[in-house]
C-alpha positions as CSV (number, residue, x, y, z in Angstrom):
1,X,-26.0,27.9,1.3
2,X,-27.3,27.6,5.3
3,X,-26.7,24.0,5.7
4,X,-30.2,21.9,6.4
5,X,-30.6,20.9,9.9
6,X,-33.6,18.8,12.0
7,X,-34.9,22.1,13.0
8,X,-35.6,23.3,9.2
9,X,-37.4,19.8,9.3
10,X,-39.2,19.9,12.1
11,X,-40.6,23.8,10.9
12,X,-41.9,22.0,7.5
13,X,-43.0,19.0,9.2
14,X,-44.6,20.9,12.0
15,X,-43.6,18.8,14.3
16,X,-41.3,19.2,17.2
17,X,-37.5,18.6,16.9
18,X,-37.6,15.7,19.3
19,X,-40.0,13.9,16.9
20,X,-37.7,14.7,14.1
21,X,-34.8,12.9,15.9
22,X,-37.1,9.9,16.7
23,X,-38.2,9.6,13.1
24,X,-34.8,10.0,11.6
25,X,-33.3,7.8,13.6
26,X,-36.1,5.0,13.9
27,X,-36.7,4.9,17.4
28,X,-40.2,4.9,19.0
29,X,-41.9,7.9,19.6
30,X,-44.2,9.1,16.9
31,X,-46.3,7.2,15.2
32,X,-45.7,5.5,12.0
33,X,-48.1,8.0,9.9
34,X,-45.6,10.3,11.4
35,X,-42.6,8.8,10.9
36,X,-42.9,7.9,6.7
37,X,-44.4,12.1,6.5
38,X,-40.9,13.2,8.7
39,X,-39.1,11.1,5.9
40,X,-40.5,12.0,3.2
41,X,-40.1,15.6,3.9
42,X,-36.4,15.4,5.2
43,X,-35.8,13.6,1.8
44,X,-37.8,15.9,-0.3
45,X,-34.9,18.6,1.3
46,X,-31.9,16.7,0.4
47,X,-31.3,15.8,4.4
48,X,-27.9,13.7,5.1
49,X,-27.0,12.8,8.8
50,X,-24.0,14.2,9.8
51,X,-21.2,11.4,10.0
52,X,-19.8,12.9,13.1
53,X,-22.9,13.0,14.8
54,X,-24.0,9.1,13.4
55,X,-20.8,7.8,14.6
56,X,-21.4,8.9,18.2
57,X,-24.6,7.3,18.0
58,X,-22.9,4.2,16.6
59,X,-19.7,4.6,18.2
60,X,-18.4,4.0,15.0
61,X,-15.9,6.7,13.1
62,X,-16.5,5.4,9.5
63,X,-12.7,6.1,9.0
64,X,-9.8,4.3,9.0
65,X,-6.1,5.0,8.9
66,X,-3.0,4.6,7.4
67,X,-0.1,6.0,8.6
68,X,3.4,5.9,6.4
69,X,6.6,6.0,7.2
70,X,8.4,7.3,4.4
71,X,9.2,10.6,3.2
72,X,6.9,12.8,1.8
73,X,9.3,13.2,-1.5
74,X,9.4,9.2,-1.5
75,X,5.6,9.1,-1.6
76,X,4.8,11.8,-4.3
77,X,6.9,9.5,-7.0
78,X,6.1,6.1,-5.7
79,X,3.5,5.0,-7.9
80,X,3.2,1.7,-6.2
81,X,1.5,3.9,-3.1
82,X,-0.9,5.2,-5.6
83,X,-2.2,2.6,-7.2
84,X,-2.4,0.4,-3.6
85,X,-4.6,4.0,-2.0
86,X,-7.4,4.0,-5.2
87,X,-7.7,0.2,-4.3
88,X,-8.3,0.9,-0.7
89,X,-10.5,4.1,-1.6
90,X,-12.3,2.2,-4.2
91,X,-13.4,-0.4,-1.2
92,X,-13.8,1.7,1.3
93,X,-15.9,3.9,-1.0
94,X,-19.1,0.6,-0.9
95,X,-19.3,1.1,2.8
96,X,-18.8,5.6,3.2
97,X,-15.9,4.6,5.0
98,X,-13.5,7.3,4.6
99,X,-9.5,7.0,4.6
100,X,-7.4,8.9,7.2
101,X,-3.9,9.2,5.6
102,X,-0.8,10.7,7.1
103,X,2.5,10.8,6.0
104,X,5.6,10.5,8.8
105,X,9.1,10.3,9.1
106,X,9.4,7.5,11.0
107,X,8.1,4.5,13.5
108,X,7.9,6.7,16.6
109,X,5.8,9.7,14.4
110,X,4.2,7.0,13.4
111,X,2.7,5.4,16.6
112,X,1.9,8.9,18.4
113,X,-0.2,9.6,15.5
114,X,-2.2,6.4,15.7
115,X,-2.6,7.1,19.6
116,X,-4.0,10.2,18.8
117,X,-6.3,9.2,16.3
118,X,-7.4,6.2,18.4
119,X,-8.1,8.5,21.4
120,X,-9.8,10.7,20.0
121,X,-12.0,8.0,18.8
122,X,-11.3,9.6,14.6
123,X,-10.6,5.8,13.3
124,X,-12.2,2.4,13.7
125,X,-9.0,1.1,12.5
126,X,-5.6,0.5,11.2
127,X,-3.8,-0.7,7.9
128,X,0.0,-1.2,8.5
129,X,2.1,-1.1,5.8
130,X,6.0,-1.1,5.2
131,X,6.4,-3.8,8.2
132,X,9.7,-3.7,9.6
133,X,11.2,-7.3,11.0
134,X,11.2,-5.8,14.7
135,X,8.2,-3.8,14.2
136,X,7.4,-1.5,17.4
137,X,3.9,-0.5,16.4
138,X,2.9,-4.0,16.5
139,X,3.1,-4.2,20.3
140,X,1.3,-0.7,20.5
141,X,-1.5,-1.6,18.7
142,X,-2.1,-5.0,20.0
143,X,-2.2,-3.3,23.9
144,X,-4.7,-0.6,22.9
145,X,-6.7,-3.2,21.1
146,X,-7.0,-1.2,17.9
147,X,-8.7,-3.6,14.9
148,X,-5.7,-3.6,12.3
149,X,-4.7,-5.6,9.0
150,X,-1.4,-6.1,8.3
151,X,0.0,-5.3,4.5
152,X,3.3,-8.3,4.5
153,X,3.6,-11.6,5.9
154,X,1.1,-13.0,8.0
155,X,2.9,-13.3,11.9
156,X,1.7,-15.1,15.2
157,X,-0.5,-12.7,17.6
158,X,-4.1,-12.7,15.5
159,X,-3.6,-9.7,13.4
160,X,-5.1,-10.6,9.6
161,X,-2.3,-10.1,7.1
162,X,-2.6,-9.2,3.4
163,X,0.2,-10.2,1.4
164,X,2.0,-11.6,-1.6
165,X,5.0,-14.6,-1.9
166,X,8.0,-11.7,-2.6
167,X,10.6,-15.0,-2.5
168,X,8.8,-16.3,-5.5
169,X,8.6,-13.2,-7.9
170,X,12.6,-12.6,-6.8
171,X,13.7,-16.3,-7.7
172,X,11.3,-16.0,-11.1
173,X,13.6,-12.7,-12.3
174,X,17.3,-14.9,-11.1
175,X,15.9,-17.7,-13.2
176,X,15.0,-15.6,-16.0
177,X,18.5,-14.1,-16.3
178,X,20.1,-17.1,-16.0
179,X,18.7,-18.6,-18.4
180,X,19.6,-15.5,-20.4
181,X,23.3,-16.7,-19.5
182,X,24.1,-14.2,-17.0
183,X,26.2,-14.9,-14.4
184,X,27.5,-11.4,-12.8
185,X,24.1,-10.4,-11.5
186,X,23.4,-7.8,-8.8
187,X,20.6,-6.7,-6.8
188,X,19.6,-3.2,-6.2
189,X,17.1,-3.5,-2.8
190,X,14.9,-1.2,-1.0
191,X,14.9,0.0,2.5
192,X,17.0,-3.1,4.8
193,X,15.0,-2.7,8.0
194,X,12.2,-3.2,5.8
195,X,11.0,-7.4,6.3
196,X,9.7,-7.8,2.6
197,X,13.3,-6.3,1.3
198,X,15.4,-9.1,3.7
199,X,12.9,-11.7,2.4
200,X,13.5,-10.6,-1.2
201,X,16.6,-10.5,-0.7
202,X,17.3,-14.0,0.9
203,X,15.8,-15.1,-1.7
204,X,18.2,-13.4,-4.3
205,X,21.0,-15.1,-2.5
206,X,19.4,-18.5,-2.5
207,X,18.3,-18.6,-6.1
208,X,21.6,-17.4,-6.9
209,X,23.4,-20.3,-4.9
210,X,21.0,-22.7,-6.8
211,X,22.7,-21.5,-10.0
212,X,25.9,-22.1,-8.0
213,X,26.6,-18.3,-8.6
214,X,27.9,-15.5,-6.0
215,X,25.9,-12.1,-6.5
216,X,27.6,-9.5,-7.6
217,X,26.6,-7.0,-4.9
218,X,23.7,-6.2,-3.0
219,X,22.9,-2.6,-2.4
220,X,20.9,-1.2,0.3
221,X,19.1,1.9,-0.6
222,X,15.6,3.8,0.4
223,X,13.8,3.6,-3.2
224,X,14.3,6.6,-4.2
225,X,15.9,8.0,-8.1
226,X,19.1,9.5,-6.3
227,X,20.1,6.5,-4.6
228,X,19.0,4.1,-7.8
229,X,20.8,6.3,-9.5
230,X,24.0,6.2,-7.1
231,X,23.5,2.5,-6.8
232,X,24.3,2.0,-10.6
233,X,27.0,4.4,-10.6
234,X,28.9,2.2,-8.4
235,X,28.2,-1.3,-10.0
236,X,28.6,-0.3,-13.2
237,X,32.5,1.3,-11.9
238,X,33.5,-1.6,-10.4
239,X,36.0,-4.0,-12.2
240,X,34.0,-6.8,-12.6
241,X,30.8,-4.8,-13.4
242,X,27.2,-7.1,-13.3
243,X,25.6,-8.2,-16.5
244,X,22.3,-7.6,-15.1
245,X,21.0,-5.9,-12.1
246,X,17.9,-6.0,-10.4
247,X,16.0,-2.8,-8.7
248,X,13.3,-3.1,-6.1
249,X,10.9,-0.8,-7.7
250,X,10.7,1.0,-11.1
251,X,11.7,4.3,-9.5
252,X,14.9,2.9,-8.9
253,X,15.2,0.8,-12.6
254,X,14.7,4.2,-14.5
255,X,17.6,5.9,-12.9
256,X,19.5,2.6,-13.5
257,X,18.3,3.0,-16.6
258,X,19.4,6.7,-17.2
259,X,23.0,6.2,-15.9
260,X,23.4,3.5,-17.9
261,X,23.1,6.1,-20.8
262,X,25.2,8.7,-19.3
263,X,27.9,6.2,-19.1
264,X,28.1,4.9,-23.0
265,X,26.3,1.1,-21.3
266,X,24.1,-0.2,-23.8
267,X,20.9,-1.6,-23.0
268,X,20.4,-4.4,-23.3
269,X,23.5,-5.7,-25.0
270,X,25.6,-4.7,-21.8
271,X,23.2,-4.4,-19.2
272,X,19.9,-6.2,-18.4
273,X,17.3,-4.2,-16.1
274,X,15.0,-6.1,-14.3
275,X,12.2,-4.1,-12.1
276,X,10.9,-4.4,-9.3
277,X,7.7,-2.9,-9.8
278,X,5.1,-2.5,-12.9
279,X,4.0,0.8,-13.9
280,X,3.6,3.3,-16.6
281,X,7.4,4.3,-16.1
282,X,8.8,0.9,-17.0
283,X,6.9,1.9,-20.4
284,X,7.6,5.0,-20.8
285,X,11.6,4.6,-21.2
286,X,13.5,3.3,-23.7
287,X,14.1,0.8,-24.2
288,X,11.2,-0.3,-21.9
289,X,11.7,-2.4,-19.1
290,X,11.1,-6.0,-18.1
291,X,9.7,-5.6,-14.6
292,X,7.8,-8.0,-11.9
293,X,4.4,-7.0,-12.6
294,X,1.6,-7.1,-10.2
295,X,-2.3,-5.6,-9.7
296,X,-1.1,-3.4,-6.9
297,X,-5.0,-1.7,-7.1
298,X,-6.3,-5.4,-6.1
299,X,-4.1,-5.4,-3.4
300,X,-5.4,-2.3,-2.0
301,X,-8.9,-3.6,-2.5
302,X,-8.1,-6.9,-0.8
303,X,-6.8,-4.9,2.2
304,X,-9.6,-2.8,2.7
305,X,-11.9,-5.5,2.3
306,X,-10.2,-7.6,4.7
307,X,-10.5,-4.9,7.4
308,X,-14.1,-3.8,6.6
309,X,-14.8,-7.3,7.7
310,X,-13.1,-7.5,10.8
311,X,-14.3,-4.1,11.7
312,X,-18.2,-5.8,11.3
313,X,-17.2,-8.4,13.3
314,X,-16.1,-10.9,11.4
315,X,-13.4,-13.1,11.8
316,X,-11.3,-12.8,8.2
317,X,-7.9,-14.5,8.0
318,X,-5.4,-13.9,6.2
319,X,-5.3,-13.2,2.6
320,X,-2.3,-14.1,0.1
321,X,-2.5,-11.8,-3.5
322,X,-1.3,-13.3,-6.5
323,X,2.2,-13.3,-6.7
324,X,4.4,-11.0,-9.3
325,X,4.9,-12.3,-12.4
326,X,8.1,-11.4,-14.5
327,X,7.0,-9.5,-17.8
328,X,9.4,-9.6,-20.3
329,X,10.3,-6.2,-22.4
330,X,13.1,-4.8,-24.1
331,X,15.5,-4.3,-21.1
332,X,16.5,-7.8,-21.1
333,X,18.9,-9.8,-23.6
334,X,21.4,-12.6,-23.6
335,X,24.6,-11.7,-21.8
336,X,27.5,-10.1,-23.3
């Protein structure tokens, strides 16, 4: 089907295409008569603008990006990532703003493809996610002056952050197992360059030293099955073997999970799981886990929002999402 252009309106209208543009675009030049018959008929044939051509007009992209450093394996069993992209979409969706989303190896991928996207004027602007301690595409962003909301803990320099008290949820699952009388407890944590993983897990280490425990261990991984999977392998083989062991995300739980039936470790009665994310997966296993649960969909929405209005003009700050609470399952028990 010929898509419909001014011209096929001006032709029914009978008008010139000049007068067309005028009408549609309410600027003076025909006459009001004019003007409601032009818009009648261009409704009448099912017109839309074309978004290109109306951001031109409004030098305005109705697009914004999001660029992730992760791999592309990483992101297709994440579900976190998921669930935080329909909030976003479901936002965006109230204002036709559309979401640009690319998927990059790492930090330097990362900032030519937002220079590119911001030069060739595709986005109006930026969410950031998976913020690293030294971040380098905060600099870059903040010297081509593109609009951006941060997805982590707000930091000085005027960019709005979105985020969520990750100390709080971690010191709520060390309590819990605690009080479940575990003492060999160890922490399974994402990605260390990341800065929510060293604030999680500074928090591990100081809720443990309120107990007046040690941790276990702490394992660095990138949140992925194999290395949850490896990860447990190695606690569990160690001589003094943890009690209880916390993962950053439910990716890397289930794996725990798994290995701990592959090697004859009953849970819960020798092993409690704790994850680090809620989803469908920590309910799918058995025995289903206990797990840090979250709305990671209102967190998307949040973000969006929070950039739709600084993209409008206005001056949002930043926004702190509920914080995780711990939902027990059957994962957890008392210790051995």
């Amino acid at each position: 089907m010929k898509r419909l252009t001014i011209s096929d309106i001006a032709a029914r209208a009978g008008v010139s295409i000049g007068a067309v543009s005028f009408a549609l675009n309410d600027r003076p030049g025909v006459s009001e008569a004019t003007r409601r018959r032009i818009l009648a008929i261009a409704a009448e044939m099912g017109w839309r603008p074309s978004a290109a051509a109306r951001g031109l007009s409004e030098s305005r992209a109705h697009t914004v990006g999001l660029v992730i450093a992760r791999s592309a394996d990483t992101l297709g069993v994440e579900p976190f990532f998921m669930k935080f992209i329909a909030g976003v979409e479901s936002e965006l969706a109230l204002t036709r703003t559309a979401l640009l989303l690319q998927v990059v190896p790492d930090h330097a991928r990362s900032i030519e493809a937002i220079t590119d996207w911001w030069a060739e004027r595709r986005i109006d602007g930026l969410i950031v996610m998976d913020l690293w301690a030294d971040d380098a595409r905060l600099p870059v962003l903040e010297s081509m002056g593109v609009p951006a909301v941060l997805v982590g803990r707000p930091r000085p320099g005027g960019m709005p952050a979105v985020w969520n008290d990750d100390a709080a949820a971690v010191t709520e699952a060390v309590d819990f197992l605690v009080g479940l009388g575990h003492r060999r407890i160890a922490r399974v944590a994402g990605l260390p360059a990341l800065e929510h993983t060293q604030v999680r897990t500074a928090a591990f280490h100081a809720a443990m030293e309120r107990h007046g425990l040690s941790p276990t261990t702490v394992v660095d991984t990138d949140y992925t099955w194999a290395a949850g999977a490896q990860a447990t392998r190695d606690l569990l083989a160690a001589a003094a073997p943890p009690t209880a062991i916390t993962y950053d995300n439910d990716v890397m739980a289930t794996a725990g999970l798994s290995v701990a039936g592959q090697l004859g470790v009953e849970v819960p009665r020798e092993l409690s799981i704790v994850a680090g994310d809620d989803s469908q997966l920590c309910e799918m296993v058995f025995p289903t886990l206990t797990a840090l649960s979250r709305d990671v969909q209102a967190y998307g929405v949040h973000t969006a929002r929070t950039l739709v209005e600084l993209l409008d003009g206005r001056s949002p700050g930043s926004f702190q999402d509920a914080t995780a609470r711990l939902v027990a399952r059957r994962s957890t028990a008392a210790a051995p």
